[in-house]
N, C-alpha and C positions, 0 to 999 in steps of 0.2 A: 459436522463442524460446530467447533463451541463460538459460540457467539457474544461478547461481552459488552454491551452497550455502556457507557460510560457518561456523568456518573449513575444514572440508573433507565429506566426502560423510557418512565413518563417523558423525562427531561430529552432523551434521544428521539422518541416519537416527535416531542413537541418541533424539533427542530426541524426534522424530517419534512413534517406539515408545511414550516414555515421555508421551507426549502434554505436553510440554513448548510452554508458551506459546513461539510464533515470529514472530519482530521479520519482518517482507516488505515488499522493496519494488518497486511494477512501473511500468514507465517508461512513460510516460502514452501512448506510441507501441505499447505492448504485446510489443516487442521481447526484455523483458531481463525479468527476477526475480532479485532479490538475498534470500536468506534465513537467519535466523540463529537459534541459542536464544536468546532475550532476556538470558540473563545473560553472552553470548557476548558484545554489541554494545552492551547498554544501551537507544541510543537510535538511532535511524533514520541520524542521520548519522551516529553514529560507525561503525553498521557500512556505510554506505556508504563511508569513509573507510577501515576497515581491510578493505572489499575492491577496494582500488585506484585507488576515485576521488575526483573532490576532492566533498568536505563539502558545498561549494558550489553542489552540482547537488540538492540535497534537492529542489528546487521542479519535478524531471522525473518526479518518483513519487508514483505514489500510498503511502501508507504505511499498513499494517495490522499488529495484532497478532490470530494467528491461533494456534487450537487445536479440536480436535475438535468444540469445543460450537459453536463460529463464528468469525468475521473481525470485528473492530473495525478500523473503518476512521475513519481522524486525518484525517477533511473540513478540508482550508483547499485553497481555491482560492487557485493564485499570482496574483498582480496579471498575471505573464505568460502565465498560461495562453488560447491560442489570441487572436483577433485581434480579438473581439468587444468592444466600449467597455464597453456595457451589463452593469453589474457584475451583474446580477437573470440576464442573458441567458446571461452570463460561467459561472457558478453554474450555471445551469440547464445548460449542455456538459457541463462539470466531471461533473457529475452524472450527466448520460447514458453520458458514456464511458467513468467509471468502473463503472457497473454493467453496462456492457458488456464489457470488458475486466477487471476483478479477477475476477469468475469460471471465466472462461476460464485465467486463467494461476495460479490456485488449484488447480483441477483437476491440473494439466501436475506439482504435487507434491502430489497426493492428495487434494486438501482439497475435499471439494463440500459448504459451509457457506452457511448465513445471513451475508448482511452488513450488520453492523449501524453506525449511526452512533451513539455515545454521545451523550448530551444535550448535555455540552458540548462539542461541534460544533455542532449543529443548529441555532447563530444564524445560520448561513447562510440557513437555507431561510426566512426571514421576508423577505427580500431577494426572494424568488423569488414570494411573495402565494400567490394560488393555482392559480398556474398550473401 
């Protein structure tokens, strides 16, 4: 996995230490982690933007804000995510592969947390019933 601490290693350790809340983002293929102090990047794209890609790829990652106590994870499935029509079915992937994959690449910088989805996200999984 390429790991790209943002803007540079020191500055991302420092925060780390300081348990400073950290903007993450991991490419839904589990390839890549992009990570930032949140007052580093603000918001998901921009610091995907100030680490050299375009803005426009926001819908390849998963996006989390991540600190000692856990991972808040920004649930929206893209309308592109993988090839299944079935928007319930669509969701229900999203779902899987990200609880498969965000802790795995959490881990890879320290973090073995709880991953939570805030409430509001969570009008997804009504889509999903109860399966």
């Amino acid at each position: 996995m390429e790991i790209i601490k943002y803007p540079d290693e020191e500055k991302f350790q420092t925060a780390v230490n300081d348990d400073e809340p950290l903007l993450v983002l991991v490419s839904f293929d589990g390839e890549k982690l992009i990570a930032s102090q949140i007052d580093e990047a603000v918001e998901h794209h921009i610091l995907l933007k100030k680490s050299g890609f375009p803005d426009t790829d926001i819908n390849k990652y998963f996006r989390l804000v991540v600190d000692k106590n856990g991972a808040d994870w920004t649930f929206v499935c893209p309308e592109s995510y993988s090839s299944v029509t079935r928007k319930d079915k669509k969701i229900q992937e999203f779902f899987k592969d990200g609880m498969r994959i965000i802790p795995e690449a959490l881990k890879m910088i320290g973090y073995d947390v709880t991953i939570e989805i805030p409430k509001r996200y969570r009008r997804h999984f009504d889509l999903m019933g109860d399966q």
